[in-house]
C-alpha positions as CSV (number, residue, x, y, z in Angstrom):
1,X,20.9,2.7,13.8
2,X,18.4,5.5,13.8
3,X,16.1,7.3,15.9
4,X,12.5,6.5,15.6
5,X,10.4,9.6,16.6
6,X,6.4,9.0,16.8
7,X,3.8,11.3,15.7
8,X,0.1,10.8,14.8
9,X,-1.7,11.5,11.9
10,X,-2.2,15.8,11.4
11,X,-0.2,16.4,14.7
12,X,2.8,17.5,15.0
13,X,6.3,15.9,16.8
14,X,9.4,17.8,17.8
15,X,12.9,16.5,17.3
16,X,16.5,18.1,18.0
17,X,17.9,19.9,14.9
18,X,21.1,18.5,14.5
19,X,19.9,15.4,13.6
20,X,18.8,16.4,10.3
21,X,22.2,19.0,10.4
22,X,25.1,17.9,8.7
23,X,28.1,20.7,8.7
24,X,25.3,23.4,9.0
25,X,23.2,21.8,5.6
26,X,19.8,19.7,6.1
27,X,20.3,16.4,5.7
28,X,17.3,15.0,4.7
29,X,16.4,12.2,1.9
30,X,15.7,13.9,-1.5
31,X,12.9,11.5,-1.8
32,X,11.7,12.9,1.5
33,X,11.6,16.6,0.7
34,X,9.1,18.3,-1.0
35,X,6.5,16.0,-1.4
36,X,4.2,17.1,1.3
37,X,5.1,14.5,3.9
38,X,5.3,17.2,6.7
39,X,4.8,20.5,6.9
40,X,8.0,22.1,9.1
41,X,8.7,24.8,11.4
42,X,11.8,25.4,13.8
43,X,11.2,26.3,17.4
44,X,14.2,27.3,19.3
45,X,16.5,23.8,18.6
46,X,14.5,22.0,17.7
47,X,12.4,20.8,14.4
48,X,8.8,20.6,15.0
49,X,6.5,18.4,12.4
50,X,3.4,18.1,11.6
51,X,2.9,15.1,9.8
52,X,0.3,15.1,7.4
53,X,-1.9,12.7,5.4
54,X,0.3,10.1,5.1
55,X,0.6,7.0,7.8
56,X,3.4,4.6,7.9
57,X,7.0,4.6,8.3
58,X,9.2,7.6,6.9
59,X,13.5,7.9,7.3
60,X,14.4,11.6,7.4
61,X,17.8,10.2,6.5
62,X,20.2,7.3,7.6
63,X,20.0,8.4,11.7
64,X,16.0,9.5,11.8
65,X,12.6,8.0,11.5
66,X,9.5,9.2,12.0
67,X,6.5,6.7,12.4
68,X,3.6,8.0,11.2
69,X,0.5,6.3,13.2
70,X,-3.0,6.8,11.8
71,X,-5.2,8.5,14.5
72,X,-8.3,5.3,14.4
73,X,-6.6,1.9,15.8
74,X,-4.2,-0.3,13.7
75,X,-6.5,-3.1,13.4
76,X,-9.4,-0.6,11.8
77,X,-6.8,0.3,9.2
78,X,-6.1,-3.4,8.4
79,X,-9.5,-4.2,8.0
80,X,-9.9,-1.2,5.7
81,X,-6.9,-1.5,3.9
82,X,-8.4,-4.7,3.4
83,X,-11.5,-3.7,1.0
84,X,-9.9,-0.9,-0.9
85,X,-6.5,-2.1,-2.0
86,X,-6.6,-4.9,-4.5
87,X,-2.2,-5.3,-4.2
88,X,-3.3,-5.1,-0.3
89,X,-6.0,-8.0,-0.4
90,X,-4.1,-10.1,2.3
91,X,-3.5,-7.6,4.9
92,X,-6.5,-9.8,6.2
93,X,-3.5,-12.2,7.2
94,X,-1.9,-9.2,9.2
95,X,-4.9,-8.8,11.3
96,X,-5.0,-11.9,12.2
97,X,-1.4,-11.5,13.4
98,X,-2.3,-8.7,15.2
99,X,-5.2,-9.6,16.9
100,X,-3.4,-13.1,18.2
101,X,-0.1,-10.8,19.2
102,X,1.1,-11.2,22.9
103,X,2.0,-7.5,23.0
104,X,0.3,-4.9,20.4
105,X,3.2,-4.4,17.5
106,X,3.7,-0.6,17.4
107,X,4.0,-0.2,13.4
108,X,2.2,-1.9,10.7
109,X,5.7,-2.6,9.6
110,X,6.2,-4.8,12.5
111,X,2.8,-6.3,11.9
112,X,4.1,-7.2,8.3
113,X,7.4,-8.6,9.8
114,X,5.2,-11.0,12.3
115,X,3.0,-12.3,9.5
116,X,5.6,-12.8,6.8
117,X,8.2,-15.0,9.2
118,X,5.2,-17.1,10.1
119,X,4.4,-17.8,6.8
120,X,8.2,-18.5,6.2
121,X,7.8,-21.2,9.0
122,X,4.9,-22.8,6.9
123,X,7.2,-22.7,3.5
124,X,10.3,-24.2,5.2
125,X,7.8,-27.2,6.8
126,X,6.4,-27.6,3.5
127,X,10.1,-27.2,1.5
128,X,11.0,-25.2,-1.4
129,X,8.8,-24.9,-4.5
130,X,10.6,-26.5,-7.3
131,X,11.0,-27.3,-11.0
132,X,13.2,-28.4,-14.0
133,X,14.1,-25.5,-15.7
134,X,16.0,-25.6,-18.9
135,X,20.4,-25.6,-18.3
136,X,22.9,-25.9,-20.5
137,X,26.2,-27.5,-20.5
138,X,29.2,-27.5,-22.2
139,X,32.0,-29.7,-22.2
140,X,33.7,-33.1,-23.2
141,X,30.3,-35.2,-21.4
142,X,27.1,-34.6,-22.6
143,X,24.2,-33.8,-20.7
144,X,20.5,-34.2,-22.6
145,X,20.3,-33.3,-26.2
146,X,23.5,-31.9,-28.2
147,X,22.9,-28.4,-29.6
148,X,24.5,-28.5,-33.0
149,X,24.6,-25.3,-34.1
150,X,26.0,-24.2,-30.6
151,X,29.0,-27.1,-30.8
152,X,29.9,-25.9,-34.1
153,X,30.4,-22.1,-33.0
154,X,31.8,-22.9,-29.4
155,X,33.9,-26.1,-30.4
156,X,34.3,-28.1,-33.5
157,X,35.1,-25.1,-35.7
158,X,38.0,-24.8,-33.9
159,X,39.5,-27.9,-34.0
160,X,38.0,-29.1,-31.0
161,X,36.1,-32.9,-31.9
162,X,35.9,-33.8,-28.1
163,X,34.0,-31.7,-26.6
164,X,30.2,-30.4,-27.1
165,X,27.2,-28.5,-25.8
166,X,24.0,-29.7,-24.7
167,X,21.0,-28.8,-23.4
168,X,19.1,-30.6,-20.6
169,X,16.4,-29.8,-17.8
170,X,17.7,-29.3,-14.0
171,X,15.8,-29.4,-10.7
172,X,16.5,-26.6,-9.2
173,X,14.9,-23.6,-6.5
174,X,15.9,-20.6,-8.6
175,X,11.7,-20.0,-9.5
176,X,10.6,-16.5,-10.0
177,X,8.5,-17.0,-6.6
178,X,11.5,-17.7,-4.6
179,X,13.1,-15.0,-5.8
180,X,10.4,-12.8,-4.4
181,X,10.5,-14.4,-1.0
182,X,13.9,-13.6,-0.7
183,X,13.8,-10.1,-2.1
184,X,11.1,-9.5,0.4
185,X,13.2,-10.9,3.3
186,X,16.3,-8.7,2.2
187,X,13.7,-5.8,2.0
188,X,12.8,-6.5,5.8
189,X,16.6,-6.8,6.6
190,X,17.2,-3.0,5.1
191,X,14.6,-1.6,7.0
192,X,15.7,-3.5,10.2
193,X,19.6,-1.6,9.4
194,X,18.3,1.5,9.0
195,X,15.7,1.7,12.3
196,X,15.7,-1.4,14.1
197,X,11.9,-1.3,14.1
198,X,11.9,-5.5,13.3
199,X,14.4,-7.1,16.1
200,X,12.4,-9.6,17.0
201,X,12.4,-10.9,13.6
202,X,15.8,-10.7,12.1
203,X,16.7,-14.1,13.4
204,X,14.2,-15.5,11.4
205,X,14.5,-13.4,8.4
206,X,18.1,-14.4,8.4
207,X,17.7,-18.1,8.7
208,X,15.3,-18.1,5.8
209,X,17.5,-15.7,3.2
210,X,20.2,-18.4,4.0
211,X,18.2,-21.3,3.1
212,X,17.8,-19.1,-0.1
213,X,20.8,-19.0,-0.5
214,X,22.6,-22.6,-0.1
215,X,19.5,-23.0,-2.8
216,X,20.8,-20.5,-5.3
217,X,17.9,-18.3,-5.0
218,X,18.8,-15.1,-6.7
219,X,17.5,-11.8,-5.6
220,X,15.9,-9.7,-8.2
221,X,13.1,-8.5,-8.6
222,X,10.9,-10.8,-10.6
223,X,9.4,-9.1,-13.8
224,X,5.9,-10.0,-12.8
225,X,4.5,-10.0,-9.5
226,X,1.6,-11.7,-10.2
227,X,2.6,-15.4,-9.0
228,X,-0.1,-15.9,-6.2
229,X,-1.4,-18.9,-7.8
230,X,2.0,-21.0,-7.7
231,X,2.9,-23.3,-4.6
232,X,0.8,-24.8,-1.8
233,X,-1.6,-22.8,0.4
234,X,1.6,-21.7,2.3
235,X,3.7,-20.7,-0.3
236,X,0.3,-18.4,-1.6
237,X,0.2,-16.4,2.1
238,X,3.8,-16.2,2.3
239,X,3.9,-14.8,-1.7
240,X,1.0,-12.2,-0.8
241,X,2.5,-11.3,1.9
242,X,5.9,-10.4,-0.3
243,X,4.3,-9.1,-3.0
244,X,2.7,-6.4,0.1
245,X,6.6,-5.9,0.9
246,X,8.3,-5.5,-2.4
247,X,5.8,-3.7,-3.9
248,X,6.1,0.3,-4.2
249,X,3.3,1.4,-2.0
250,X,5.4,4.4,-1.1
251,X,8.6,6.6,-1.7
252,X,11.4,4.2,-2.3
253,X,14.5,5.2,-0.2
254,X,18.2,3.8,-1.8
255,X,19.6,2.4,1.5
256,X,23.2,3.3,2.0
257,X,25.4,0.5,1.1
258,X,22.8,-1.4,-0.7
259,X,21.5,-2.4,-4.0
260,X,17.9,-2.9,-2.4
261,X,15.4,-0.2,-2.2
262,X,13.5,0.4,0.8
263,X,9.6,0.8,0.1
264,X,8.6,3.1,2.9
265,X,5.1,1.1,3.3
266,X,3.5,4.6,3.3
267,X,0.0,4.8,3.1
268,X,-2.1,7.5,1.3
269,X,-5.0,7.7,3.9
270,X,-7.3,10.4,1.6
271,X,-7.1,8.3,-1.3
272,X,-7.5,5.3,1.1
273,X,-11.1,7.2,3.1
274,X,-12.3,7.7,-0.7
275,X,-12.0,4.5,-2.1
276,X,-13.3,3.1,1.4
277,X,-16.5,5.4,1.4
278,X,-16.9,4.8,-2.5
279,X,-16.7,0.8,-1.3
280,X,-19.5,1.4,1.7
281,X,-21.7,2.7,-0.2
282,X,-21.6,0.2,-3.1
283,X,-22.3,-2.6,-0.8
284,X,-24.8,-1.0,1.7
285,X,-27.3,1.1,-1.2
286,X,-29.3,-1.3,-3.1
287,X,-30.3,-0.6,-6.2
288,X,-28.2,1.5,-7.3
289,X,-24.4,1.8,-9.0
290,X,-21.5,3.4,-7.1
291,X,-18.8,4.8,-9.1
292,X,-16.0,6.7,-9.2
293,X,-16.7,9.8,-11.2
294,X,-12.7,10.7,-12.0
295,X,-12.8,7.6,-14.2
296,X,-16.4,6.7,-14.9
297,X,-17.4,9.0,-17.7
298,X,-17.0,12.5,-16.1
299,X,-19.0,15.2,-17.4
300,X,-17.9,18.5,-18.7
301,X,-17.9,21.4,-15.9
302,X,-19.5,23.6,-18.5
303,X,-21.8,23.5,-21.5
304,X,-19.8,24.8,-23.9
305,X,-16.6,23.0,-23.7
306,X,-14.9,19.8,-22.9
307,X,-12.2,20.8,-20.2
308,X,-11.9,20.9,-17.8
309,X,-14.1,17.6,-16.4
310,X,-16.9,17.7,-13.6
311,X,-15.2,14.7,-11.5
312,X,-16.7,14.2,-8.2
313,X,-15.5,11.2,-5.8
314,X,-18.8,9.6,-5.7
315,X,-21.5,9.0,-7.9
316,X,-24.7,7.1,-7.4
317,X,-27.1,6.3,-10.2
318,X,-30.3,4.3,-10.4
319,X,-30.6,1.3,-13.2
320,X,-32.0,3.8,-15.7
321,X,-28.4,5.9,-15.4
322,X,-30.4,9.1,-13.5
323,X,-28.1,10.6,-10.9
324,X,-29.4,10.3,-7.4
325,X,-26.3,11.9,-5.3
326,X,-23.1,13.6,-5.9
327,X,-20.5,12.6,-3.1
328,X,-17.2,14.6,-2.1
329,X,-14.5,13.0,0.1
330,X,-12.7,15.0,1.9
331,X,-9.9,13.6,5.1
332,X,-10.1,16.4,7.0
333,X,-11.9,17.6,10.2
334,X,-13.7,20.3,8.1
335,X,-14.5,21.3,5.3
336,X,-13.4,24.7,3.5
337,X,-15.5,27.2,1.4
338,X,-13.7,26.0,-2.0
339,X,-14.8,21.9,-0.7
340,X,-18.5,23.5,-0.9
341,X,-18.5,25.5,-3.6
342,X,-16.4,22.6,-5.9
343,X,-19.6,20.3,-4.4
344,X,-22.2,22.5,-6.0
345,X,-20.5,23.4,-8.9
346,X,-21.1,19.3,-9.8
347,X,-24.4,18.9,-8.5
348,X,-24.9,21.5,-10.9
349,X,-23.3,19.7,-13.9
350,X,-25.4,16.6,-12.9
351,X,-28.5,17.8,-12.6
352,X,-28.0,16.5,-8.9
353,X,-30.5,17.7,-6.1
354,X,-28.7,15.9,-3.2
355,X,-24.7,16.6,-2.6
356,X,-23.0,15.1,0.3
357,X,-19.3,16.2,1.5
358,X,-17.9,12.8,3.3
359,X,-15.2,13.5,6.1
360,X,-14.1,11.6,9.3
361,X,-15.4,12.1,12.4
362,X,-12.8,13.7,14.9
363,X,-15.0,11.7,17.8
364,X,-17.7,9.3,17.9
365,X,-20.8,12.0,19.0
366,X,-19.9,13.6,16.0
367,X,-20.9,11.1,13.3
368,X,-23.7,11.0,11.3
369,X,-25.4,13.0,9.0
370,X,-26.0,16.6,9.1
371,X,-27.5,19.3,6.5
372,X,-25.4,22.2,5.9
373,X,-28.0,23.9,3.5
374,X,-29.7,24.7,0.6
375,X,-29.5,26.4,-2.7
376,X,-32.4,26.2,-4.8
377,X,-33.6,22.5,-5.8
378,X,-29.8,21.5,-4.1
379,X,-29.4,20.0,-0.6
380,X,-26.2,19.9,0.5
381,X,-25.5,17.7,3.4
382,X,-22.4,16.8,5.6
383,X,-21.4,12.7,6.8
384,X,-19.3,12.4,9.1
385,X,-17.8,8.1,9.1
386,X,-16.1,6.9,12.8
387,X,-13.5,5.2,11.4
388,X,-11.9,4.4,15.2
389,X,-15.9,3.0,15.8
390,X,-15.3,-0.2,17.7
391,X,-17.4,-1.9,14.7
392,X,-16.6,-0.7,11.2
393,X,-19.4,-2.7,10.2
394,X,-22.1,-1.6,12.6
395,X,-20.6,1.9,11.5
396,X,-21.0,1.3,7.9
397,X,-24.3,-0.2,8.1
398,X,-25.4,3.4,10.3
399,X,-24.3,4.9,6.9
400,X,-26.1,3.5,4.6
401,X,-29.2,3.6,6.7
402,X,-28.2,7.6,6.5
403,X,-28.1,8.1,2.8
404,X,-31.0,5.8,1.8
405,X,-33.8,8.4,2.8
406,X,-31.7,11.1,0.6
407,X,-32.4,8.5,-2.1
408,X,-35.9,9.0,-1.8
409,X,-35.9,12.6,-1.2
C-alpha cells in the first residue's frame, strides 16, 4: 500500500528519494511526468515538491501519493465546484456529506467515497433497476418466437430437425446504469489498493460490487454516460454520483494488475477560478451579458489580419452588444508584467476603457478592488475574490457591488 504525502496548493512537500528510486532510475508514472503537476528539486535525500495548480489526489507510482489540498476549505471547493462544472453538478450531494461528517474527511476522494456508499444503501433498500431485454436461445425447447433464418444456418441445414433458435425477452439487472454503479465501485476499490485513502468504505463497496455480481452486472464502461434520468430518486444520486467517479476529470493511471483505470479526481483550479468568476459576474451584474471571450466571437488582436485572436476570459457587454469591461483571470498571488500588458493589448482590440485582472486573495484584508493605473482613456484595475471567505455568497455579492460602479464609469 502506498505512502500518502500531503502538500497544499503552490507549497511545496518533501519526501525521501528512494521512494520514487528504483535500481538508481526514477520511478515515476509516465502519466505523472511532464505535465506540470509539480515543479521538482532535490535537497540532500530527499525530493522536495512544489505542487502546483492542480488539487486532488496524484500516485507518483504504485508506493507514493501525494494529496494535493486546495489552500480555501474543502466545503468552499464543493460549493464551487458546484456552479462551474456541469459533469460535477451533484457535488452538492458531497457537501452535504461533508458538512453532516462526524470527523472532517481529509480528501475530497473520501468525501466522494462517503456520499456514493450512502447512496448505494438507498439503491439496495429500493432493489435493482430492472428490465426485459431481448435473449436468445438455442436448443431442442423453444423460448418466444422461432428465428427462421437463424434455425436454418445453426440447425436444420445440417440435418438437425429437433432443435431451434428463438428469441424471447428476459428480466434481467445487466442495464447500462448498473453497469456504471459497479464500474464506479471497482474504480473506488483501485484507488483503495493503491493508497488506502477509502478504509472506512471498502466494506461497503464490496458488499455492493457482489450484489452486482450474483446479478450478472458486467463492468464496462457504458458507451454513454448520460443515464441520470433512469431509476428512482435514489438510483439518480447514486448514478450522479458514479458518473463524478468514472468520469476522466484527470490523468488516468493503469493500476497494476488491473483492467480498470484510476481517474485521479484531479482538479484544474485556474480553469475552475475562471469559470467561477465568469459565473459571479453573470449572476450578480444586471443588465448585462457575461461571456467567455475564447469561445464567444473573439476578435482579431490586430487590424490587419485574422490570427492570432484577442481572447480575454471575461467579457461583459450591454444589450446593444457595446463592451463595458475586459476581465483577465489569473490563479496566482500576483500578477506578472506579460498578465498586464496581454490585459491592455485587448482592451485595446475592444475598444475597452475599463480592464480588470481577477486573482485570489492570499488573505481576507486583501480582497477587494484596487486600481493599478491608467493608460490613456484605459483603467486598469486589480480584484482580488476570498475564496476561503466564510460566505462565498456574501463574498460574491461584495464583488459585484465592486464592478457595478466601473459599469458606469
Amino acid at each position: 500500500m502506498a505512502t500518502v504525502y500531503t502538500a497544499r496548493e503552490y507549497q511545496s512537500t518533501s519526501i525521501p528519494i528512494d521512494e520514487v528510486l528504483v535500481d538508481g532510475q526514477f520511478d515515476i508514472f509516465p502519466e505523472v511526468q511532464g505535465k506540470g503537476y509539480f515543479d521538482v528539486r532535490f535537497q540532500g535525500t530527499r525530493l522536495v515538491i512544489t505542487a502546483g495548480k492542480f488539487v486532488g489526489f496524484i500516485p507518483l507510482n504504485s508506493r507514493v501519493v501525494i494529496d494535493v489540498r486546495p489552500k480555501m476549505p474543502v466545503a468552499n471547493l464543493l460549493s464551487i465546484l458546484s456552479s462551474v462544472k456541469a459533469d460535477l453538478a451533484e457535488i452538492d450531494v458531497l457537501q452535504r456529506e461533508y458538512a453532516t461528517a462526524e470527523e472532517s474527511p481529509p480528501q475530497i476522494i473520501h468525501a466522494l467515497a462517503r456520499a456514493y456508499c450512502h447512496a448505494l444503501e438507498d439503491v439496495e433498500v429500493a432493489g435493482l433497476l430492472k428490465a426485459y431485454l431481448p435473449a436468445t436461445s438455442a436448443g431442442s425447447s423453444l423460448k418466444g418466437r422461432p428465428d427462421f433464418n437463424a434455425s436454418i444456418q445453426r440447425f436444420w441445414s445440417r440435418g438437425v430437425r429437433h432443435a431451434a433458435v428463438s428469441k424471447h425477452y428476459e428480466l434481467s439487472a445487466d442495464l447500462p446504469s448498473n453497469r456504471l454503479l459497479r464500474l464506479a465501485c471497482q474504480v473506488l476499490l483501485t484507488q483503495h489498493r493503491l493508497s488506502g485513502m477509502i478504509k472506512p468504505f471498502v466494506s461497503q463497496l464490496g458488499h455492493f460490487d457482489e450484489l452486482l455480481e450474483r446479478a450478472r452486472v458486467l463492468v464496462t464502461m457504458p458507451r454513454r454516460l448520460d443515464l441520470i434520468g433512469d431509476g428512482s430518486p435514489a438510483y439518480k444520486k447514486a448514478l450522479r454520483l458514479a458518473v463524478m467517479i468514472v468520469h476522466r476529470t484527470g490523468i488516468e493511471l493503469s493500476a497494476k494488475g488491473t483492467h480498470i483505470g484510476l481517474p485521479s479526481f484531479l482538479i484544474d483550479m485556474e480553469t475552475v477560478f475562471e469559470q467561477y468568476m465568469r459565473g459571479v459576474l453573470g449572476r450578480q451584474l444586471s443588465g448585462c451579458s457575461v461571456t467567455d471571450g475564447n469561445y464567444d466571437g473573439a476578435q482579431p488582436l490586430f487590424n490587419d489580419r485574422r490570427d492570432p485572436p484577442a481572447n480575454p476570459d471575461v467579457v461583459v457587454r450591454d444589450e446593444s452588444e457595446v463592451c463595458f469591461l475586459i476581465g483577465e483571470v489569473k490563479y496566482k498571488d500576483k500578477e506578472k508584467r506579460e498578465d498586464i500588458n496581454q490585459a491592455l493589448a485587448y482592451a485595446s482590440c475592444y475598444k475597452c476603457g475599463v480592464v480588470v485582472l481577477m486573482l485570489p486573495a492570499d488573505k481576507a484584508d486583501d480582497a477587494g478592488l484596487q486600481l493599478i493605473g491608467r493608460m490613456d482613456s484605459v483603467s486598469l484595475y486589480r480584484y482580488r475574490f476570498d475564496l476561503a471567505a466564510t460566505s462565498l455568497a456574501d463574498e460574491e455579492a461584495r464583488c459585484g457591488a465592486a464592478f457595478t460602479p466601473l459599469l458606469l464609469s
